[in-house]
N, C-alpha and C positions, 0 to 999 in steps of 0.2 A: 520702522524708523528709516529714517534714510541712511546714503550709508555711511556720510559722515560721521553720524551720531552714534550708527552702530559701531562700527571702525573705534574711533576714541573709546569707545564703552569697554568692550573686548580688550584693547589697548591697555586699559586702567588694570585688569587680570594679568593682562601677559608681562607688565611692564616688572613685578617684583620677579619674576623668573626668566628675564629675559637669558639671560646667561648661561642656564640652565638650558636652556631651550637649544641658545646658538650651536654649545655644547653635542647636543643629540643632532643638531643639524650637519654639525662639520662631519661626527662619524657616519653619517646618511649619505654624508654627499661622498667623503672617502668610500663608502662600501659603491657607492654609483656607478663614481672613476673605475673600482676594480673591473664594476660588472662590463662600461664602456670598453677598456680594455679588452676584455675575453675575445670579442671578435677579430680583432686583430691575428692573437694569438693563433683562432681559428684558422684565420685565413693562410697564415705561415703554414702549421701543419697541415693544409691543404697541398699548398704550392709544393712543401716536401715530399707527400706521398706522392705527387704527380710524379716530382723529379727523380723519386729516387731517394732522395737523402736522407737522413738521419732524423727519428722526429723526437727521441727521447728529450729534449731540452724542450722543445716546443708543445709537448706533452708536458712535462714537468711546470712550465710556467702558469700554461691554462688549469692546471690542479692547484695550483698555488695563488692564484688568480680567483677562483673559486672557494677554497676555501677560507682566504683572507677577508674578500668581500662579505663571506656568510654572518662570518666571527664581527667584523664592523658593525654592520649592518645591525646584528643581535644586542650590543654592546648600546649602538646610539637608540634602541625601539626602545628599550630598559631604560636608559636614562629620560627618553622622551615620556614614556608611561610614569612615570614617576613623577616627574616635573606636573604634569596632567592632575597625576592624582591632588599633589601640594595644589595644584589653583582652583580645586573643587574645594579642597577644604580653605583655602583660603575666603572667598566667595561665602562660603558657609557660613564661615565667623564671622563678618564684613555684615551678611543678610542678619544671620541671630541678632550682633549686636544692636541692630539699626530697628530688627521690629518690635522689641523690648523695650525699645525706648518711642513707641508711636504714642502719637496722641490717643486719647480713647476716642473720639468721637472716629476717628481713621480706622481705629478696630471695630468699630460697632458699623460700619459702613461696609467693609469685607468678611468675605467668608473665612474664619479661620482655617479650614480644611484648603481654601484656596493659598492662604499665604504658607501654611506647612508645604505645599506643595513646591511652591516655588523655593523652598531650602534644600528640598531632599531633589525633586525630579528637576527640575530648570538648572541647576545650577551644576546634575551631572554631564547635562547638555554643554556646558562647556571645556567638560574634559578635552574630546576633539576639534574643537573650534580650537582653542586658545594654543595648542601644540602640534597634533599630529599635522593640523590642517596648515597652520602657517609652515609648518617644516617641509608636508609634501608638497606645496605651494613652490618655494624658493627651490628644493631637490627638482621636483618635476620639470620647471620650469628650467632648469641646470641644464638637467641630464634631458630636456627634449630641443634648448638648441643647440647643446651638443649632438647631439646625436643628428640632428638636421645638416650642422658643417660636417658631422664623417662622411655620413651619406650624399651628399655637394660634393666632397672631395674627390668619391668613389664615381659617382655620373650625375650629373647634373641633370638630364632627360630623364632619369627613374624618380629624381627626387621631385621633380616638377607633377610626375605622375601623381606621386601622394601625396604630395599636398590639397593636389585640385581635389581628388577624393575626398580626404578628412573635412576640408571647406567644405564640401556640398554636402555632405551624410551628415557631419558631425554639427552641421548648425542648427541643428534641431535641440541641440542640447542647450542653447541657451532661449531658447522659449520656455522650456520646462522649472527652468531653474527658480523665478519667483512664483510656480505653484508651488515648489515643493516647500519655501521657508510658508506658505499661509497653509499648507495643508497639517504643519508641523507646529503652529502655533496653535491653530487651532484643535490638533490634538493634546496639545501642555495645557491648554485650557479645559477639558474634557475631565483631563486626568487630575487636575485643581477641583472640579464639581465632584469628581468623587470620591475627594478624600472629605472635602464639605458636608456630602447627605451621609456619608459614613460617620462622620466626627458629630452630626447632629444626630442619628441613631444610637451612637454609648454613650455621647449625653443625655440620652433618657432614657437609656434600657429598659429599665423595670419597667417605664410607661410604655412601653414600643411593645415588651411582653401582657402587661396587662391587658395590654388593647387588643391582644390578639393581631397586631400590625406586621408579623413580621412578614407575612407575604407582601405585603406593600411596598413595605421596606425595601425588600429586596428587591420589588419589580425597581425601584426609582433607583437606586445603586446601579442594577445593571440596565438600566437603560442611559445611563453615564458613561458603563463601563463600553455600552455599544456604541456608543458617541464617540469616545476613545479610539476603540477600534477602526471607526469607516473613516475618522481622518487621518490611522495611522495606514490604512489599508493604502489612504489616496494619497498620501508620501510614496508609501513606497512604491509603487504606481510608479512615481513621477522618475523616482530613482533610479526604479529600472530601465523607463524608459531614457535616463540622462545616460548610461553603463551600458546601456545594447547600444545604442546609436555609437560610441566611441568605436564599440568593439565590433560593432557592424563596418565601421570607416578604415579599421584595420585589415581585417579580413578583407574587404573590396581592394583594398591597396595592394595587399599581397596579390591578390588574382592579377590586378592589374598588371603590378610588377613583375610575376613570374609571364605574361605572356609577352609583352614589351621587351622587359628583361631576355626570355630568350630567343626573340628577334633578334635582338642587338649581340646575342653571343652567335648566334647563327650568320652575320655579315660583318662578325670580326670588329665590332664596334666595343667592344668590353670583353677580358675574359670569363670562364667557369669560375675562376675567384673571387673576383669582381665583382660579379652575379651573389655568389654565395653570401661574402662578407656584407654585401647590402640588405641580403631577405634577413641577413640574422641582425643589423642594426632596423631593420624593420620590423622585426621581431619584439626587438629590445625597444623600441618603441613606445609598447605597447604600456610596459611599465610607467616609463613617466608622464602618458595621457590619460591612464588610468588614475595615476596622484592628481593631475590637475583636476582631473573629473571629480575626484574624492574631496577634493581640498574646496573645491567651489560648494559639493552639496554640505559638505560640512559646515560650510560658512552659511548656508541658507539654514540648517537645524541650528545655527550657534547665533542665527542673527535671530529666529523666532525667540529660542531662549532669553536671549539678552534684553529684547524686549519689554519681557515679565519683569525679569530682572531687574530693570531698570525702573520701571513701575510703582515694583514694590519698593527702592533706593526714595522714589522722590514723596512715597507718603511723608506729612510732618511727623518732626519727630518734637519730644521734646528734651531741652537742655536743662541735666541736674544740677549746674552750677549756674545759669543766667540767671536773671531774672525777668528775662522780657520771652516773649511766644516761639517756642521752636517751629524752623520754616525751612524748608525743603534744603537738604542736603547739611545741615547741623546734627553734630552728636550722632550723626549716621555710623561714619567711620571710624569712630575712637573708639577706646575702649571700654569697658563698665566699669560700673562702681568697684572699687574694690572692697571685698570684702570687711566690712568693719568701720568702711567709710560713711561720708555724709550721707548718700544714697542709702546703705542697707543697714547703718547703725542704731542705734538708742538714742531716745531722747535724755536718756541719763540722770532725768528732774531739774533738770539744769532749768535757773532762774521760775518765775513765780507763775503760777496758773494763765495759761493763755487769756484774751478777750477776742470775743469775734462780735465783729458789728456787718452789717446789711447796710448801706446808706442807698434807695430809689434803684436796685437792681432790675432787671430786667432780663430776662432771659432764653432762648429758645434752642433747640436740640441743631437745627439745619435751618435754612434760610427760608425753605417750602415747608416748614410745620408750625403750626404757630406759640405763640408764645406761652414758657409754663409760669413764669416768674410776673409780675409785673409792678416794678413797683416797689420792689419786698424793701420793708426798714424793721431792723429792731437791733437791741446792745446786748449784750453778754456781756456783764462783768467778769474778772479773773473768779476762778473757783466758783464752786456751787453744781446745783444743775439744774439744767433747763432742758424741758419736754416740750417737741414741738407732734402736738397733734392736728387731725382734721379728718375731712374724706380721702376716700382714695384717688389721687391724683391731684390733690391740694399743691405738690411740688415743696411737700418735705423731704423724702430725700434726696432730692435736685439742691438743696441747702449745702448738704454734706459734700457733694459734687463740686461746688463752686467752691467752697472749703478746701478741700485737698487738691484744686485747680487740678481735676480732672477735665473741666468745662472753664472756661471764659465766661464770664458775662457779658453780656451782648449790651448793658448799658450799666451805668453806675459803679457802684466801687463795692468790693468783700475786703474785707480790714482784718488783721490778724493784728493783735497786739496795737491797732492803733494803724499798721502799718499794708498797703494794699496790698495782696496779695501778690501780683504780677508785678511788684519790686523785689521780693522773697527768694531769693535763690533756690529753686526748687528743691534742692535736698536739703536745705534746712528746715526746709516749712514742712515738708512730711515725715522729717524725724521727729518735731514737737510732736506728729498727733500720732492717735492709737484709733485705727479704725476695725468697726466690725459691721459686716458688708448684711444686708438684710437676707441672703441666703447664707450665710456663714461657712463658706468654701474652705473645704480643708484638701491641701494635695494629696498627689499619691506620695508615698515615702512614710517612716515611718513616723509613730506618735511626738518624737524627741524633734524630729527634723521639721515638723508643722509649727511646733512651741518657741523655737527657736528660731522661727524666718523670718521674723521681723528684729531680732537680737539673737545675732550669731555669737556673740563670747556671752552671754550669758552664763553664771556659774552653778553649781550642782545645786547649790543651798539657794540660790534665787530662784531657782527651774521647779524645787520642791515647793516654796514656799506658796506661787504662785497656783502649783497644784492645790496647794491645801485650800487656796482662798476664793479658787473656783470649781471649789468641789469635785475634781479627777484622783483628788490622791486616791480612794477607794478602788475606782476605775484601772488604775496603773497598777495595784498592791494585784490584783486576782487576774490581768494581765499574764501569761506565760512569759513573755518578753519584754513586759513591762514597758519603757517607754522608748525600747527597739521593735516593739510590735507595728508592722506595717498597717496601717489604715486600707489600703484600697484605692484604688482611682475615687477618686472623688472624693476619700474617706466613706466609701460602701461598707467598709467593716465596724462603721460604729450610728448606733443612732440618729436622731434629729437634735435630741437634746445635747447628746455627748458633742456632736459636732460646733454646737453651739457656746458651750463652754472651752472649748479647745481654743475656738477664735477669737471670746473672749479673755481666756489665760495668754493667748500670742498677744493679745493688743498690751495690756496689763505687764508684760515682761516687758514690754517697752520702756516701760516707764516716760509714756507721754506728760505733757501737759497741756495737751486738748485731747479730750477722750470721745470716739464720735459711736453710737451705739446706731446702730438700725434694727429697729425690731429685736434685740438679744436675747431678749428673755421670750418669742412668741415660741417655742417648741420644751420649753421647759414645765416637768410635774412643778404642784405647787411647794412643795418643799426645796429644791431646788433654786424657782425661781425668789423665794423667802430667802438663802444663801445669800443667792448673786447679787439681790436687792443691796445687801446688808455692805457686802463690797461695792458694789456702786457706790454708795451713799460713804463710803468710809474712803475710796477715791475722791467721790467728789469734794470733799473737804479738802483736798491738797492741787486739784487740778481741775477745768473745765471739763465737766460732762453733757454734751449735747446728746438728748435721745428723743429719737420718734419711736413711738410706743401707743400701744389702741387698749393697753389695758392699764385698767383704771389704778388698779394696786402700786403700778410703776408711777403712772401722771402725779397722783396725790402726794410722791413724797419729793418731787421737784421745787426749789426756790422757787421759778419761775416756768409759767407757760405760756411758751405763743400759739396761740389757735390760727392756721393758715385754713382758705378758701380759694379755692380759682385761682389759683398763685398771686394771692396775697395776703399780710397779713390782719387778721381782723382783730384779735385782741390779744394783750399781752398784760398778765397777771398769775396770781395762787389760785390753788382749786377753789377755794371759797367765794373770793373776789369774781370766778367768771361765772362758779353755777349763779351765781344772783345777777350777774351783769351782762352774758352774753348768752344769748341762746341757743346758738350754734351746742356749743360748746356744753352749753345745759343738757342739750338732747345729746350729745356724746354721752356725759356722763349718766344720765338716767338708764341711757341702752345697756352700759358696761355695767351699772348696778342692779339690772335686770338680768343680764345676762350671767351674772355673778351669783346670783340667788336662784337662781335654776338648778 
């Protein structure tokens, strides 16, 4: 980025700790004074041993001089590390809140191993940029044209020496400087692809073990992880060669200096102290062209970082109280839901069974794929239920999608109660419904904390009741820990079935009044899915039950069914009315009756 934008970016981090910062900067620069000081000091007890005199004071000041600065110095790195730490985790909180709240089509577009990356790794990237670097930046700069006027003061032909020096040696250090922020971004990028094939690897362990993959596996990780390495290799490359050139400019100055230098004490042009007091602010030198050196590479690792950063900032987000499209830099920086609120609360039953209508939708995933919807019409009255069937990739769950405006519609209108969806204040419109996703994803944590993630104050006697009515109370009773028993990443520790009924016991605590099923009942025994049936059908009586379902047991006991094709809809009626009327839908259900008598 340029460095404007970097500049301002960085800016927006440093600006809540500014104070904080100046803080560690003032005792930086007080420890600086001490150290400028010291040669001074030197140079007295020089001029004393020569004469004769007494050097106890002048000893005394140079130990006190020393140990003052150390104690500074220690005092303002501690408040500086500190400050550092708070604007990593500032950053932290700032990224979380913001990719929580991204649109899905913006999640389905990146690699989630890439954006964890950018919370954990990119953002410790700016511990040194946003502190030590602006701190050694203003100190170095401090204490190096100070120390330019002592050394002026002391001979002005030695200081002209090292300067010429440092200019010719040291300007090698800014050629290197914008390899090192691309060598460094493009290691943050390396190090994003392998938390990516890593996080896509325990998203299918069992399959990655089954397949006998893991050698695979592993070749594609570490050939990430060597990706990582040879741009971190060609950083630091660049760095060292920013840090030898300084310290090559130094070392040349001293030569220089010492043989100029005792020219000039040899024809009486400067004394032995005069000489001395300079090699040692020559010395001291070294220190604050070293911070500038440090301060510049740190801003080339902290401007790669910010980068990402910023990146990940401008994906949409969406906003849980508007009700029009969240757009770049909305809902980023505030805070989340709070707990209990519209975002994570209950539908509570509040007012009467939802209606969802389709009016000439249309719809595609990206701009380069083509359309899944086209066209779609049909009504859902409040309560009842309705089965939408077809083949695979008819763009019945893309319904449920536009539904909980996960997706926009690319044409036409999705009506919620009558009312368009993208007038809805987001968190109102996804506390009416109860959704269960067609894999039925259960988190890690444990049985109690999965039931209750869609209804945090749910009460003891709801939480059972809800058990009973989707068949877990069994499950929970012969449970050691009952329903503090931890599931597993993914819920690994429980079935296909069991998982399936947990998602729908979470939708169901809701207490929606649009209930959206996907597939619920495909991994259930038939006892089981005769249960769930039985609660469905006894929800659907008080609230809208939308379900995609391929078996036939579930379709037949729907009010109503829409038969989708090629994303759209071909007919809409009861089992009876489409085996005699529609074909499609005839040969559906012959298959499902064949395959049910097998």
């Amino acid at each position: 980025m340029p460095f404007r934008v970097t500049w301002r970016a960085l800016y927006q981090h440093f600006r809540p700790h500014r104070w904080a910062v100046a803080l560690g900067a003032l005792l930086s620069l007080v420890g600086s004074v001490t150290a400028l000081v010291q040669p001074m000091a030197a140079m007295e007890l020089v001029d004393r041993l020569g004469t004769g005199g007494s050097v106890k004071g002048a000893l005394a000041l140079l130990v006190v001089l020393v140990l003052a600065g150390t104690a500074v110095q220690s005092v303002g790195a501690y408040v500086l590390e500190r400050t550092a730490e708070s604007v990593v985790l500032a950053a932290r909180r700032t990224l979380i809140r913001r990719l929580l709240r991204l649109r899905l089509p913006e999640v389905e577009r990146t690699q989630p191993g890439d954006l964890m990356s950018r919370i954990t790794s990119d953002t410790t990237l700016l511990k040194a940029v946003t502190t030590q670097s602006l701190v050694a930046a203003a100190t170095g700069a401090i204490g190096f044209l100070t120390t330019i006027v002592m050394m002026g003061v002391l001979d002005m032909v030695l200081l002209g020496v090292t300067l010429g020096v440092i200019v010719v040696v040291g300007g090698s250090f800014a050629l290197v400087m914008p390899k090192i922020s691309q060598a460094t971004r493009r290691s943050q990028e390396a190090v994003g692809e392998i938390s990516s094939v890593l996080e896509r690897a325990f998203g299918a362990f069992r399959t990655v073990k089954a397949s006998g993959a893991e050698a695979r596996e592993s070749a594609v990780v570490e050939r990430a992880a060597e990706k990582a390495w040879r741009h971190g290799v060609r950083a630091a490359k660049w760095q060292a060669v920013a840090g030898t050139s300084i310290g090559l400019s130094i070392q040349v100055s001293f030569l220089a200096v010492l043989g100029i230098g005792g020219a000039r004490v040899a024809s009486d042009a400067i004394s032995v102290a005069t000489l001395v007091g300079f090699l040692l602010y020559l010395f001291y030198l070294t220190e604050p062209v070293s911070q500038l050196v440090e301060a510049a590479t740190q801003y080339q690792v902290g401007a790669a970082a910010i980068a990402r950063i910023v990146e990940a900032e401008e994906l949409r987000t969406e906003d849980p109280a508007a009700g029009g499209s969240g757009a770049p830099g909305d809902a980023g920086a505030g805070g989340t839901a709070a707990p209990g609120g519209a975002g994570a609360g209950r539908g509570e039953g509040a007012g009467a069974a939802a209606s969802v209508t389709f009016e000439d939708v249309s719809f595609r995933y990206r701009d380069d794929l083509p359309y899944v919807h086209h066209g779609v019409d049909f009504h859902v009255p409040g309560a009842g239920m309705t089965a939408f069937v077809g083949p695979s990739g008819a763009g019945k769950t893309t319904v449920f999608g536009l539904v909980e405006r996960f997706y926009e519609a690319t044409g036409g209108r999705v009506l919620v109660d009558g009312r368009d969806v993208r007038d809805w204040p987001l968190a109102e419109l996804r506390a009416s419904i109860g959704y269960v996703e067609q894999d039925a994803p259960v988190l890690a944590g444990t049985l109690r904390e999965n039931l209750v993630f869609a209804a945090p104050h749910a009460s003891e006697e709801e939480i059972r009741d809800v058990l009973v009515r989707a068949r877990l109370d069994a499950l929970v009773d012969r449970l050691p820990e009952g329903l503090e028993t931890v599931v597993g990443h993914r819920g690994s520790k429980l079935s296909g079935g069991e998982r399936q009924r947990v998602a729908v016991a979470r939708a169901l605590l809701r207490r929606p009044r649009l209930l959206l099923l996907d597939e619920a009942t495909s991994q259930l025994d038939a006892v089981n899915e005769l249960a769930l049936r039985d609660v469905v059908a006894e929800a659907a009586r008080e609230v809208t039950v939308l379900v995609v379902a391929h078996r036939l047991s579930t379709v037949t006991l729907a009010d109503r069914i829409v038969v989708m094709d090629g994303g759209r809809v071909r007919a809409v009626g009861t089992h009876a009315e489409l085996v005699a009327g529609d074909a499609l839908y005839g040969e559906l259900a012959a298959t499902q009756f064949l395959a049910a008598s097998a």
